[in-house]
C-alpha positions as a LaTeX table, in Angstrom:
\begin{tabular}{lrrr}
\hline
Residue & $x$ (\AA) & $y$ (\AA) & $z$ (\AA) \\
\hline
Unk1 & $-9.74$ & 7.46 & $-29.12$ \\
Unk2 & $-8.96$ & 6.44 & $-25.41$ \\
Unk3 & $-5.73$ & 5.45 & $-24.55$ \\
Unk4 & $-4.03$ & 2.47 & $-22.11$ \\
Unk5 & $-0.55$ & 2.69 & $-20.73$ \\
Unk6 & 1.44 & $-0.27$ & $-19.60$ \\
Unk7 & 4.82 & 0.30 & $-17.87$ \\
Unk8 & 7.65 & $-1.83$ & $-16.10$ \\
Unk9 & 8.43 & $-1.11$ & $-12.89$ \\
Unk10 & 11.80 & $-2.77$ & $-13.23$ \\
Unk11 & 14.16 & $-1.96$ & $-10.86$ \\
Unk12 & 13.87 & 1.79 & $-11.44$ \\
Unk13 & 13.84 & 4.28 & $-7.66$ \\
Unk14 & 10.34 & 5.07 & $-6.84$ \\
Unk15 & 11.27 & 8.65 & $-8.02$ \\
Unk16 & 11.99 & 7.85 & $-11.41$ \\
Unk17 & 8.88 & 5.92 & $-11.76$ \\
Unk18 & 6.66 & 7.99 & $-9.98$ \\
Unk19 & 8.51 & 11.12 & $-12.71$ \\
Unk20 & 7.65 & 8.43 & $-15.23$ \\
Unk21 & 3.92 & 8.26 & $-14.34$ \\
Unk22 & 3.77 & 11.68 & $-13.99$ \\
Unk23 & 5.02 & 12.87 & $-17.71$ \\
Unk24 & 2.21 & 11.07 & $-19.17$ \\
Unk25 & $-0.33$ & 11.77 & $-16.62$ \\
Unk26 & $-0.97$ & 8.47 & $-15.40$ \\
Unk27 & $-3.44$ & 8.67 & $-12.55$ \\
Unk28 & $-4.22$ & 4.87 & $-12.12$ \\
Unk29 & $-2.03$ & 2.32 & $-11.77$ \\
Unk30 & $-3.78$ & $-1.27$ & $-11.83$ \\
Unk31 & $-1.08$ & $-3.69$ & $-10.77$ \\
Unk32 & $-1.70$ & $-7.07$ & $-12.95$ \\
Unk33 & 1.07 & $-9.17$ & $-11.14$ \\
Unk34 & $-0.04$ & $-12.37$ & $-9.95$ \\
Unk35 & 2.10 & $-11.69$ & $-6.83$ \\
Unk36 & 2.57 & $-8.46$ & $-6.71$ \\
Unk37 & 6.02 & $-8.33$ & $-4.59$ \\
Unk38 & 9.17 & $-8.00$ & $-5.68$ \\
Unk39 & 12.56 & $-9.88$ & $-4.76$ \\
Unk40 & 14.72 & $-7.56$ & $-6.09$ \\
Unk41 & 13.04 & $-4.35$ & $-5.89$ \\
Unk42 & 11.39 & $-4.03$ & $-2.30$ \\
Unk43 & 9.43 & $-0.70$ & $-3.44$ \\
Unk44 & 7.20 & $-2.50$ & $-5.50$ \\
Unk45 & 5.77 & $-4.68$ & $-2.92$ \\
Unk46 & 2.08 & $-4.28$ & $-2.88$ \\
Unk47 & 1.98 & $-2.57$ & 0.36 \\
Unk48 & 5.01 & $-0.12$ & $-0.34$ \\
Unk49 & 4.29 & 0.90 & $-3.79$ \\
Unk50 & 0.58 & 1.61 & $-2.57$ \\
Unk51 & 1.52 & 4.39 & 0.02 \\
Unk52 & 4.07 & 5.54 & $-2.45$ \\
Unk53 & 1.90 & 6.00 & $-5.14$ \\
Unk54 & $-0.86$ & 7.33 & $-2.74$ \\
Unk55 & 1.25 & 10.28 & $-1.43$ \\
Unk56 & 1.67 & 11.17 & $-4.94$ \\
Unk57 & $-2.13$ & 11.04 & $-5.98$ \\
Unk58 & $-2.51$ & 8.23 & $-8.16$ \\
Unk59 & $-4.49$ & 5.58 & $-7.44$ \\
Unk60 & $-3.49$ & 1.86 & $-7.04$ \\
Unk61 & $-5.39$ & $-1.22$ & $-8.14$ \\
Unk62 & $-4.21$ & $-4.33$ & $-7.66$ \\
Unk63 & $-6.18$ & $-6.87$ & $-10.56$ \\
Unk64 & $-3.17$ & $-9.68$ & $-10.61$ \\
Unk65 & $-6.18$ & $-11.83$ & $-9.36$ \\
Unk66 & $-7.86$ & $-10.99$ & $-12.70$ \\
Unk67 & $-5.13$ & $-10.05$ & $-15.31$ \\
Unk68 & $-2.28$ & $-11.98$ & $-14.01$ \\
Unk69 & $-0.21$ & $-14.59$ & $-16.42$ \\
Unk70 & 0.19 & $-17.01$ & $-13.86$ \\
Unk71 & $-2.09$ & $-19.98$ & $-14.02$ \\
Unk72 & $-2.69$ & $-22.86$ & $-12.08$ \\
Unk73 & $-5.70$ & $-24.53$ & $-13.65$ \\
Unk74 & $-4.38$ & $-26.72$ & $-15.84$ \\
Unk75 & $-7.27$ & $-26.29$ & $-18.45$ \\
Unk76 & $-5.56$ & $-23.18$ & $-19.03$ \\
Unk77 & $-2.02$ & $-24.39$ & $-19.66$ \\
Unk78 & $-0.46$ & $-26.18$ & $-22.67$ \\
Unk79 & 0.57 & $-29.57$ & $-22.86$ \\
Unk80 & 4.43 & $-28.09$ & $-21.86$ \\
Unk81 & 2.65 & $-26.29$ & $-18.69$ \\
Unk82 & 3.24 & $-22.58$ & $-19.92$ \\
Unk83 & $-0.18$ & $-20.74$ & $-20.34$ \\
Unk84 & $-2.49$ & $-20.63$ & $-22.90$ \\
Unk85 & $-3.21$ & $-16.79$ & $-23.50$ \\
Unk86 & $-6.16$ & $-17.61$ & $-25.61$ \\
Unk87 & $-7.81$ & $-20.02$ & $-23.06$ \\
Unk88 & $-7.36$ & $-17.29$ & $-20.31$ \\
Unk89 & $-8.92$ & $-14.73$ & $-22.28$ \\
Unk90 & $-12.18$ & $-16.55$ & $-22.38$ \\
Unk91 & $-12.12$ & $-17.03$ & $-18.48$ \\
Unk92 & $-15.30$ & $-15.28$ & $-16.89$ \\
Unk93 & $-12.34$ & $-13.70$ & $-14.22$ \\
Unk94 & $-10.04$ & $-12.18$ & $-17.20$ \\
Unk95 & $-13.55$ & $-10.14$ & $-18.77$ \\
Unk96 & $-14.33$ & $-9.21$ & $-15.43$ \\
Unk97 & $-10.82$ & $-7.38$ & $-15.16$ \\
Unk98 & $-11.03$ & $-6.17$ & $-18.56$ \\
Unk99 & $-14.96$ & $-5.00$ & $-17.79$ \\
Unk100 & $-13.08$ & $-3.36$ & $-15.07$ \\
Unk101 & $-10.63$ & $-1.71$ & $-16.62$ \\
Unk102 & $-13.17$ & $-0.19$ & $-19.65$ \\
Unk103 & $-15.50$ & 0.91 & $-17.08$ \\
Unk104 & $-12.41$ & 2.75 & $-15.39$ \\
Unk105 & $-11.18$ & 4.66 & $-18.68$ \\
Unk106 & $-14.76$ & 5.42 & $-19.70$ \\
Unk107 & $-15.13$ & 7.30 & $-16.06$ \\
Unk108 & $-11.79$ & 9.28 & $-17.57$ \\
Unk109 & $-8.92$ & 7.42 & $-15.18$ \\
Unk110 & $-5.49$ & 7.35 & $-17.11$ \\
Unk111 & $-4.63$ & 4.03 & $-16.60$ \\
Unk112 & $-1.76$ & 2.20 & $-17.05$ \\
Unk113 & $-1.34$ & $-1.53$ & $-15.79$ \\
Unk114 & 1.96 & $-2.28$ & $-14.86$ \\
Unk115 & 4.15 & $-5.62$ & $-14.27$ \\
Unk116 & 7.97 & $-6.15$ & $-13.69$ \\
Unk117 & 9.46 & $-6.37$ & $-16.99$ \\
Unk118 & 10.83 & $-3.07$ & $-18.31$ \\
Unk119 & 10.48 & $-4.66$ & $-21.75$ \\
Unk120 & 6.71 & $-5.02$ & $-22.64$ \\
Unk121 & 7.40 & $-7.40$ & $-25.50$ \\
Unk122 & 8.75 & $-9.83$ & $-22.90$ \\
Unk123 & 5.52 & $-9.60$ & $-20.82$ \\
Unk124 & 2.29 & $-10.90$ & $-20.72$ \\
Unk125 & 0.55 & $-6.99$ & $-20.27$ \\
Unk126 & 1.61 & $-6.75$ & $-23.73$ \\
Unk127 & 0.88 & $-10.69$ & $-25.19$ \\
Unk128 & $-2.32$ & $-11.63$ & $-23.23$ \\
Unk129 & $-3.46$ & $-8.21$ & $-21.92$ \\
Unk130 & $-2.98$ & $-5.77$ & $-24.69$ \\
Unk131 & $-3.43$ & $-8.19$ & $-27.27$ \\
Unk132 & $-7.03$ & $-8.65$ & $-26.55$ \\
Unk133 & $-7.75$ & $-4.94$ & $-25.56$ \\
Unk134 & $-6.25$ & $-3.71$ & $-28.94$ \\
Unk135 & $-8.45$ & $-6.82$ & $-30.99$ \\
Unk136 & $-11.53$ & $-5.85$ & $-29.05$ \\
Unk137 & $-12.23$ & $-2.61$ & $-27.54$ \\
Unk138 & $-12.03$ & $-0.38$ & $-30.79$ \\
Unk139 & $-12.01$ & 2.63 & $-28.86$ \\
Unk140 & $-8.89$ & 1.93 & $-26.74$ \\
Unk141 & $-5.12$ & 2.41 & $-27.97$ \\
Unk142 & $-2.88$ & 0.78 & $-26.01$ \\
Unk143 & 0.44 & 2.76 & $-25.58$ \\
Unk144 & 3.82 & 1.14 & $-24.06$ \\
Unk145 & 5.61 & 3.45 & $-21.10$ \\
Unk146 & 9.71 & 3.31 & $-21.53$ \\
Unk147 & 12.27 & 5.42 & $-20.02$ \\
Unk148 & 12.58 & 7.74 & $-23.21$ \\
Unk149 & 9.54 & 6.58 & $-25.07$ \\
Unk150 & 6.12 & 5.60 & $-25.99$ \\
Unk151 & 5.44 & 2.95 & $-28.24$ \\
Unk152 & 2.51 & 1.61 & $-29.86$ \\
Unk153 & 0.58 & $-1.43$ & $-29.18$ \\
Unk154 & 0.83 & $-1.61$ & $-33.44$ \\
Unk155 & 4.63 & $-1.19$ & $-33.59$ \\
Unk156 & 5.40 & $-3.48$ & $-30.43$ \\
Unk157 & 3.07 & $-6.18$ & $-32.52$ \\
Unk158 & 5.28 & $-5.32$ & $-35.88$ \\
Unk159 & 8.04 & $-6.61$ & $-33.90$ \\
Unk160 & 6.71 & $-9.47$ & $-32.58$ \\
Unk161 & 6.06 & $-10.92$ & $-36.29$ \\
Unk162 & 9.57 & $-9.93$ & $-36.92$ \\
Unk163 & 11.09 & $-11.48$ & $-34.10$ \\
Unk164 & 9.44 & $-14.88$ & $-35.53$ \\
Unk165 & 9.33 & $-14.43$ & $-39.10$ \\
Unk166 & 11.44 & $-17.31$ & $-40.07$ \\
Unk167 & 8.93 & $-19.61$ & $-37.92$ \\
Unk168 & 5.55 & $-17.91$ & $-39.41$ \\
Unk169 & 4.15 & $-19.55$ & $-42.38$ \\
Unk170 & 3.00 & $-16.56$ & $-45.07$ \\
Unk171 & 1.28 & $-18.36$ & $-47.43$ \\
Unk172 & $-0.88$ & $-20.27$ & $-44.30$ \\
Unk173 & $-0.55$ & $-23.38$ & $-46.04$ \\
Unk174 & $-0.70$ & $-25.43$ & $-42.49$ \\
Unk175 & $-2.76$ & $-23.16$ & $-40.75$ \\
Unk176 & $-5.76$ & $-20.31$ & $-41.15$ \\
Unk177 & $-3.95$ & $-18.09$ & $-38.91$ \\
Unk178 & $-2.76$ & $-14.47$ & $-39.57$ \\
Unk179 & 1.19 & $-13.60$ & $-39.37$ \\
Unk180 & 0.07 & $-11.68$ & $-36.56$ \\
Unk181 & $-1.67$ & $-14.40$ & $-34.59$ \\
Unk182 & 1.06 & $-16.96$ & $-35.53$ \\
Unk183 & 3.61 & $-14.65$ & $-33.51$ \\
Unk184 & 2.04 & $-14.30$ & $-30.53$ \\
Unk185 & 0.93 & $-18.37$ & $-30.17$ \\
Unk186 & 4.73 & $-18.65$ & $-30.89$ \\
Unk187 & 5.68 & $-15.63$ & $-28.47$ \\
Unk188 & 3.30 & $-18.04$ & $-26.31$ \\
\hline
\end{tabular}
């Protein structure tokens, strides 16, 4: 089995996430920010983190064009204007980035996309990204990057239907949806 990383750049020094990268052999970064600057963390500007990352060997790839949560087509938003995760992943640009990103782990990168949020749960590498890699590429695990641990695509999802069990219906008497897929349209 191949794996995935994701990681939050947060507001960590570029040494810590650089040592971060480098414990689990991350060799790829592909940068799925829809803007990929920072207001409150300078070093993760596109331009910065690039030559940082560079003089440390790992490559950069910025796909925020691709992979990015931030929509503006409104085909691709809800009636309340957030996104429609589902909608995007149907998008001809959001298979090309996922083509992409198979194509780079089946040439033996170690990849690991990254966004802003420490927390993956909170983020949309973990609810519209990882979601659909873990559903459809059977030979991909998709691994979370935190300070002091790794966790699971499988665990993060375990607390996703426990962060909205009271709101998921178990018996699917209104709807033909798994627990599972009822958390994440909720996370949604």
């Amino acid at each position: 089995m191949k794996k995935l990383y994701t990681v939050g750049h947060s507001v960590y020094d570029m040494e810590t996430f650089i040592s971060l990268l480098k414990k689990h052999q991350i060799n790829s970064i592909v940068d799925v920010r829809s803007i990929p600057y920072s207001k409150f963390a300078s070093q993760y500007n596109k331009e910065a983190l690039k030559v940082s990352l560079h003089q440390n060997n790992i490559n950069y790839i910025f796909m925020g064009d691709l992979l990015g949560a931030k929509q503006n087509n409104k085909a691709l938003l809800f009636d309340n204007g957030k996104v429609d995760f589902k909608k995007v992943q149907e998008t001809t640009f959001f298979q090309r980035g996922i083509k992409r990103l198979e194509q780079g782990i089946e040439k033996g990168y170690t990849i690991s996309l990254m966004c802003a949020e420490k927390e993956a749960l909170e983020c949309h590498r973990f609810a519209l990204i990882s979601e659909y890699i873990s559903k459809n590429l059977a030979n991909v695990e998709v691994e979370h990057i935190y300070p002091n641990k790794v966790i699971s695509q499988k665990e993060l999802e375990e607390r996703l239907v426990k962060k909205y069990h009271k709101q998921i219906d178990y018996l699917n008497l209104n709807t033909n949806k798994s627990p599972l897929e009822q958390g994440y349209f909720l996370h949604a």
